[in-house]
C-alpha positions as CSV (number, residue, x, y, z in Angstrom):
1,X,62.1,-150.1,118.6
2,X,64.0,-153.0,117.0
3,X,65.7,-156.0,119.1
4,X,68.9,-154.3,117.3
5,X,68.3,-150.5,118.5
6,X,67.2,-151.7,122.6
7,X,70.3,-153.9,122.5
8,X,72.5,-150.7,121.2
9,X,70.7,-148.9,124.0
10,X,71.3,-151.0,126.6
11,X,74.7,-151.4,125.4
12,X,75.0,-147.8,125.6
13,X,73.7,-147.4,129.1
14,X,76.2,-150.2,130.4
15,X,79.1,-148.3,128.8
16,X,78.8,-144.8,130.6
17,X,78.8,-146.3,134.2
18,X,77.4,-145.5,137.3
19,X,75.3,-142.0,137.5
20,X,77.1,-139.1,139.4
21,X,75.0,-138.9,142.7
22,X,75.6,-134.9,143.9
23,X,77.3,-134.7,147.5
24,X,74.4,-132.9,149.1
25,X,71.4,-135.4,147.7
26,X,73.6,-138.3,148.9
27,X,74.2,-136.6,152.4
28,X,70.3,-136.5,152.7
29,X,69.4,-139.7,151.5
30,X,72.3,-141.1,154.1
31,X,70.1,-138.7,156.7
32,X,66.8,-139.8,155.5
33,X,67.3,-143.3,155.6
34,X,69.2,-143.5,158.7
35,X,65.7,-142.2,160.1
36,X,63.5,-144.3,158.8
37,X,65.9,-147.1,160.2
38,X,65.5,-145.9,163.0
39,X,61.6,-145.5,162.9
40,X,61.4,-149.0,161.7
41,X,63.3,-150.4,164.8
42,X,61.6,-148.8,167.0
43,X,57.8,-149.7,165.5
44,X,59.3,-153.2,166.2
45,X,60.1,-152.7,169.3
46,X,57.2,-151.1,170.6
47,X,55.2,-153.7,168.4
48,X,56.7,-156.4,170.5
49,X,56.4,-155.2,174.0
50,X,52.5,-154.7,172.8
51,X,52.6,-158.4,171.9
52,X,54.5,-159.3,175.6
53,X,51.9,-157.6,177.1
54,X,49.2,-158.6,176.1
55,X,50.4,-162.5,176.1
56,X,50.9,-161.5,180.1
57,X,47.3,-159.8,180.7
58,X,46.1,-162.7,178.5
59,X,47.9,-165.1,181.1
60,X,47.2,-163.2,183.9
61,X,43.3,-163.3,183.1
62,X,43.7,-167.2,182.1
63,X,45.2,-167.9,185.6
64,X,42.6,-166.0,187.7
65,X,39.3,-166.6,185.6
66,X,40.1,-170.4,185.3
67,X,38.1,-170.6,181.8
68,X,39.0,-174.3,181.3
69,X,37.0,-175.0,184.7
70,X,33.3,-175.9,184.1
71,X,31.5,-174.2,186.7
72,X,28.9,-175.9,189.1
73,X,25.5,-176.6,187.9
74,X,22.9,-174.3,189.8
75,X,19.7,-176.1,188.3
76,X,19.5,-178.8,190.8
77,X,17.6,-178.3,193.8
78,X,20.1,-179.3,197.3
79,X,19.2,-182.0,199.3
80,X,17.5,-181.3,202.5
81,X,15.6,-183.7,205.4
82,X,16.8,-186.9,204.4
């Protein structure tokens, strides 16, 4: 095709106007996509509450292990009869 025949196309296209959607395939795309909205938010929402929970056992293990402490050194001998 010629610049002159896709611009006749295109200008052909843009003249008829918007497609005819039938009533019953817009009815179930309006179904179909209301449920995956609604799959989406709820993904989220579970995805978050994951993420909550594990930042709490994260903290909860933090708090009680104490990782940042350096524990005692057991390689010295104590000190006895002095």
């Amino acid at each position: 095709m010629n610049e002159r025949q896709r611009q006749a196309s295109v200008r052909r296209i843009l003249e008829e106007g918007a497609a005819r959607v039938p009533p019953e395939l817009y009815a179930d795309a309006v179904r179909r996509g209301g449920r995956m909205l609604r799959r989406r938010t709820l993904a989220r929402r579970l995805m978050w509450l994951l993420l909550f929970a594990a930042t709490v056992a994260f903290v909860v293990w933090a708090v009680t292990a104490r990782p940042w402490v350096e524990t005692p050194s057991e390689t010295t001998p104590p000190l006895t009869g002095w």
